[in-house]
BAMI-825133 format. One record per residue: residue in three letters; x, y, z of N, C-alpha, C in turn. Coordinates in steps of 0.1 Angstrom, whole numbers, plus 5000, padded with zeros to 4 digits. Example, Ala and Ser with C-alpha at 12.3 -4.5 7.8 and 13.67 -1.06 7.14 Angstrom:
2
ALA513249435078512349555078513249675078
SER512849785071513749895071512950005079
END
This chain:
145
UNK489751375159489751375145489451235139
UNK488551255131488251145125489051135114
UNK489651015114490650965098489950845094
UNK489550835080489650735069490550695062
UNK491050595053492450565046491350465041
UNK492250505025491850405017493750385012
UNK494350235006495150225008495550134997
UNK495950184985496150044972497950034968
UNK498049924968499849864974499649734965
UNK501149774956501649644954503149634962
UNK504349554956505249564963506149634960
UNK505849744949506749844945506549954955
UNK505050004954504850114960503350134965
UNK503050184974501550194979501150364979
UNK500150404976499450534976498350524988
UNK498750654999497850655007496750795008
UNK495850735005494450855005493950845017
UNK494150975023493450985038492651105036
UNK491451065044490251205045490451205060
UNK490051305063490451375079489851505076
UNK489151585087488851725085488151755074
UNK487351695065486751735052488051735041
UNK488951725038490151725028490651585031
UNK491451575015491851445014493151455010
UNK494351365020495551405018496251245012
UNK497451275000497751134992499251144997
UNK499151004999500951045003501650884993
UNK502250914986503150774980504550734988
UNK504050604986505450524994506350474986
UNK507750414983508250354971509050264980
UNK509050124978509449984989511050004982
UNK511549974973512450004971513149844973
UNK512149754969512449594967512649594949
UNK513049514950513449514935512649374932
UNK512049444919511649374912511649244900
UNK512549154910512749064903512548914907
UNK512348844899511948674906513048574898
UNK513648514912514648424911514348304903
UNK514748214895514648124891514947994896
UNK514547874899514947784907516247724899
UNK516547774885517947744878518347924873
UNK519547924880520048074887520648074868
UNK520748004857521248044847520448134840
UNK518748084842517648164838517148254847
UNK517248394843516948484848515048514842
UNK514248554848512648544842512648734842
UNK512148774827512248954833511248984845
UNK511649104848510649154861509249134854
UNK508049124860506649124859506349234870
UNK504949264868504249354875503849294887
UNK504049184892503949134904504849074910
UNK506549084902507348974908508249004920
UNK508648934929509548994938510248894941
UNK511948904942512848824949512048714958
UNK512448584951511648464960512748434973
UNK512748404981513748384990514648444996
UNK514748554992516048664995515648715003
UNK516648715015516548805028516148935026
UNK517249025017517049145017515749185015
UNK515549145004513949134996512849105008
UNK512849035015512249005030512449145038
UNK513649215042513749265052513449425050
UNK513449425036512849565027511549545032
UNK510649475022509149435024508649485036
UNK509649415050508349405064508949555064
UNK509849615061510549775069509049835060
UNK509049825044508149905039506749885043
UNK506749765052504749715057504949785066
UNK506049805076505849875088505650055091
UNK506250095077506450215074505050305072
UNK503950185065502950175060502050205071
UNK501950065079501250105090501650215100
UNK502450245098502850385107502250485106
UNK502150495091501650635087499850635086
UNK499350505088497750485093497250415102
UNK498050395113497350325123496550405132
UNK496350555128495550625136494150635130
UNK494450605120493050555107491850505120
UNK490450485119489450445120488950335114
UNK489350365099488550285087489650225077
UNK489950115076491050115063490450015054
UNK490750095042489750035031491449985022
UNK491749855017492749825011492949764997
UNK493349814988492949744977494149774967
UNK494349664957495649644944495849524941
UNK496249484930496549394917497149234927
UNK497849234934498249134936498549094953
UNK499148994958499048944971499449064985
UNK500249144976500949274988499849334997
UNK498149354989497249384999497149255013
UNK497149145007496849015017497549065028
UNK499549065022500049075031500049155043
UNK499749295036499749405045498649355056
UNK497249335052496449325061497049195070
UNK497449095067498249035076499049095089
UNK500049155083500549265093499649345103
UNK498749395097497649505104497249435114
UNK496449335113495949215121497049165130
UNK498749135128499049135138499549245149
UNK499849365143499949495153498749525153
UNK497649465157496349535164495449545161
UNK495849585143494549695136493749655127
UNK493449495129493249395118491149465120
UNK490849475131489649525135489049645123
UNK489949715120489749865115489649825100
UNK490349735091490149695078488849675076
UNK488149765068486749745064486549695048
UNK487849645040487049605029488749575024
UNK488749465015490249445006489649424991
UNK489849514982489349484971490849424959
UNK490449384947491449364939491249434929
UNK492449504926491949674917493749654913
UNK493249674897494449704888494949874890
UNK496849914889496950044892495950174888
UNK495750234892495050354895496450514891
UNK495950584886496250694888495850724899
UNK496750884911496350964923495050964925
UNK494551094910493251084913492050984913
UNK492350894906491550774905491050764918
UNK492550724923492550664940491550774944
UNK492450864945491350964957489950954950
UNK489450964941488250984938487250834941
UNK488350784941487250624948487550594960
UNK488550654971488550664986487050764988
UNK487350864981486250994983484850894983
UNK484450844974483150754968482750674979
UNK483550564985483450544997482750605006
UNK484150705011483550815027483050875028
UNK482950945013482451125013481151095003
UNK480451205006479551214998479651364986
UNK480651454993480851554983482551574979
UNK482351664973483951644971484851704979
UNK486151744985487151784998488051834984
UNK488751924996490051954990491151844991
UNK492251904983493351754982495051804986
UNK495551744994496951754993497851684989
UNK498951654987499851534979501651574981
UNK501751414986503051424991503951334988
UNK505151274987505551154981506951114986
UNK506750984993508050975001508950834998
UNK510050824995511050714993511050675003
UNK511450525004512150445013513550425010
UNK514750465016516150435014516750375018
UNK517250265019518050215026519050265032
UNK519150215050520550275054521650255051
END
């Protein structure tokens, strides 16, 4: 079976568009890092931003690689990984990919503000496909133990 993945991630949550078989299946991930950035004077607190994440905090760290590895799990059987979103989380991921193996299979990192589902799917589709597939959709939390 041939699998495609297209793959757009910030560090809240990544949306995964996979074509396989003529149909395109979306699965959402939620990191479950919190979104907030430390101040180098702990009296000022800075509100969350759309890109911010705990600077230095373990936890914040140990969420992250669990959510990159969770990521790659669910596409390392991919062929093609097409990766794209707003800020560094794509860099990092492909980081990761490249060191479990799969850094070969990344065919393109774009920078792309959030997307609606279908957006995504309709511009993974644009890519791979030339017609349109059927679609499934599925949506999964990360919880901590």
């Amino acid at each position: 079976m041939e699998r495609k993945v297209g793959l757009w991630i910030n560090h809240h949550k990544a949306v995964i568009v996979s074509i396989a078989n003529k149909k395109i299946y979306i699965r959402e991930i939620i990191s479950n890092v919190e979104k907030q950035k430390h101040s180098m004077n702990s009296d000022i607190v800075e509100p969350p931003g759309e890109n911010a994440v705990k600077l230095h905090d373990p936890h914040s760290e140990i969420l992250l690689d669990r959510y990159y590895d969770v990521i790659i799990s669910l596409i390392s059987d991919a062929e093609s990984i097409w990766i794209f979103g707003p800020d560094e989380a794509k860099i990092e991921l492909e980081d990761q990919l490249r060191t479990a193996g799969f850094g070969a299979r990344v065919v393109g990192i774009e920078t792309v503000a959030e997307m609606t589902n279908r957006q995504l799917a309709l511009k993974v589709q644009q890519r791979f496909l030339k017609k349109r597939v059927s679609s499934g959709y599925s949506k999964y939390s990360l919880n901590e133990d």
